[in-house]
C-alpha positions in Angstrom: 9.2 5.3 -15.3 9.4 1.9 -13.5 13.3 2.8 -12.3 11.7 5.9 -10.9 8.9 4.0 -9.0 11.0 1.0 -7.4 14.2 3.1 -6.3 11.4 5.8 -4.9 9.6 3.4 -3.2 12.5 1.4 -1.9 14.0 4.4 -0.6 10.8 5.3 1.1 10.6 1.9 2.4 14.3 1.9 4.0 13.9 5.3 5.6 11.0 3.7 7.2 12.2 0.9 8.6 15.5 2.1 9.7 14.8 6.1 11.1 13.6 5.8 14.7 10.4 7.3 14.7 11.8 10.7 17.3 14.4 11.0 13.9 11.5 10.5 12.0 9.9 13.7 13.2 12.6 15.4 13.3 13.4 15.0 9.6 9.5 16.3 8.9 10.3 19.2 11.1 13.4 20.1 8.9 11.6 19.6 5.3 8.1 19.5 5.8 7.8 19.1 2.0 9.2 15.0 2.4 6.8 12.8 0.9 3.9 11.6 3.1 6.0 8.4 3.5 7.7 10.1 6.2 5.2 11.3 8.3 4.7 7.8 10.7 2.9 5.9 7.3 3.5 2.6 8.9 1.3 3.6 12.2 -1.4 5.2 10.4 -1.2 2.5 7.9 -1.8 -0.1 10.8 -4.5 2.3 12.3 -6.8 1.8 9.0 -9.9 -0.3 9.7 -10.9 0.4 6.4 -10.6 -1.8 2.9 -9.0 1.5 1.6 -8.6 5.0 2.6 -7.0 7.7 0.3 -4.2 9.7 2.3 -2.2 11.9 -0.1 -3.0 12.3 -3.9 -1.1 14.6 -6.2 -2.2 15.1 -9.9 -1.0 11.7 -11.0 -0.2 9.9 -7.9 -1.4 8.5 -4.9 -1.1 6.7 -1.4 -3.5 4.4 0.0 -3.9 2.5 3.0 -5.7 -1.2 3.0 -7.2 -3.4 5.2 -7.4 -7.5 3.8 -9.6 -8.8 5.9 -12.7 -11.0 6.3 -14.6 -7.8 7.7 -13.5 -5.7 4.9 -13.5 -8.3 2.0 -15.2 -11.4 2.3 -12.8 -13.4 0.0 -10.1 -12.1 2.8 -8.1 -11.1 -0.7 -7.8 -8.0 -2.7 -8.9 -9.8 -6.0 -7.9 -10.3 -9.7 -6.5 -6.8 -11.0 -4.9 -5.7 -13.6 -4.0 -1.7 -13.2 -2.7 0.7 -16.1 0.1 2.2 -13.4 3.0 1.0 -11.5 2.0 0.0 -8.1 4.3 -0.9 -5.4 3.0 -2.5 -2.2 4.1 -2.2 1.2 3.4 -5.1 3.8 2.9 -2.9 6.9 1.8 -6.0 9.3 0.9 -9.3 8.4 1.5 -12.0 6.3 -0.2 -13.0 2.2 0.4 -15.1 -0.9 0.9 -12.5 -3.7 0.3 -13.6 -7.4 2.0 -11.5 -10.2 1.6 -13.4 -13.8 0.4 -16.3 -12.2 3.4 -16.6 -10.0 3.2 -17.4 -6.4 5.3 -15.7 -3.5 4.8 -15.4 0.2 5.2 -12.0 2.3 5.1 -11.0 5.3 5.5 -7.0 7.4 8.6 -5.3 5.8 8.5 -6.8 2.6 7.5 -5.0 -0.6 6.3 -5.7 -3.8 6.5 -3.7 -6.9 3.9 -4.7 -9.8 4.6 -3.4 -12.8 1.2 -1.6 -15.5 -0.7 -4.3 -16.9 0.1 -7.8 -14.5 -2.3 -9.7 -13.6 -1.9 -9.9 -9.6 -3.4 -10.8 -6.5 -3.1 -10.6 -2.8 -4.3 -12.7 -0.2 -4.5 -12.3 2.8 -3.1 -15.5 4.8 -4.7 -15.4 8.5 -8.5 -15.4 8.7 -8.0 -13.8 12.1 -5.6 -11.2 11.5 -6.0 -8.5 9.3 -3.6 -7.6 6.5 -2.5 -4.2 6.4 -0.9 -2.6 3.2 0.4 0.7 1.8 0.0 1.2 -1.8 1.7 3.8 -3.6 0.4 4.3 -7.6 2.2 6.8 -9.9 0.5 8.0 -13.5 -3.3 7.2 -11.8 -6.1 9.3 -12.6 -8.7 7.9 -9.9 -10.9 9.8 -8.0 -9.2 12.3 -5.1 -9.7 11.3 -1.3 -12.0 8.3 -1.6 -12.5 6.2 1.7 -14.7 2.7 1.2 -15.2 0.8 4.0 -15.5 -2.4 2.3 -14.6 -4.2 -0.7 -18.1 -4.0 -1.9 -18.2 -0.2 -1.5 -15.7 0.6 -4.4 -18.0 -1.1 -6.9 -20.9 0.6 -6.2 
């Protein structure tokens, strides 16, 4: 399943990054059934002033858009988590310090970073006056459908 994850999500992230946004479009127009990747993720991903925002969930899968910042998270940082999925992380704009296992890498907008079920991880954000602004896809979840917190502190209440 983690083959499956990484090549989906790199391909997603190279069609991104190298489709003008008109082609873009046009490939939605042709096969409106293309994964939600396609459909400008990177814009609304940068239009998200929330700390996360549900925008496509299947039975077992989701996308979600994050804000790091000191407005949406006080410790300008996602936190310590563990998760019992594959997660891969899309740097949409900004720059952070990513922990997996303890290990420290830096990041910055285009970069992506797969963690693998069960590592220890971390992002922070790196610029107290800039916010960070990730895409997270999560495959095998079974978290609540379109949830929207506006703050860190929201999604433990």
């Amino acid at each position: 399943m983690r083959k499956t994850t990484f090549i989906a999500a790199l391909f997603v992230c190279i069609k991104a990054f190298t489709l003008p946004v008109d082609v873009l479009d046009q490939k939605i127009v042709e096969n409106p059934s293309q994964p939600m990747v396609l459909q400008k993720v990177f814009e609304k991903t940068k239009k998200n002033k929330n700390w996360k925002t549900s925008v496509k969930t299947g039975d077992h899968e989701k996308i979600m858009f994050m804000n790091v910042s000191t407005s949406t998270t006080p410790d300008n940082e996602i936190g310590r988590s563990n998760r019992s999925y594959d997660q891969v992380i899309l740097i949409v704009n900004g720059s952070a310090r990513v922990s997996l296992s303890g290990k420290i890498s830096s990041v910055k907008s285009g970069d992506m970073v797969f963690i693998p079920k069960g590592t220890i991880y971390n992002i922070a954000n790196k610029s107290r006056n800039s916010n960070l602004k990730l895409a997270s896809v999560c495959l095998n979840v079974s978290d609540p459908k379109d949830i929207v917190y506006k703050n860190k502190v929201d999604e433990r209440r």
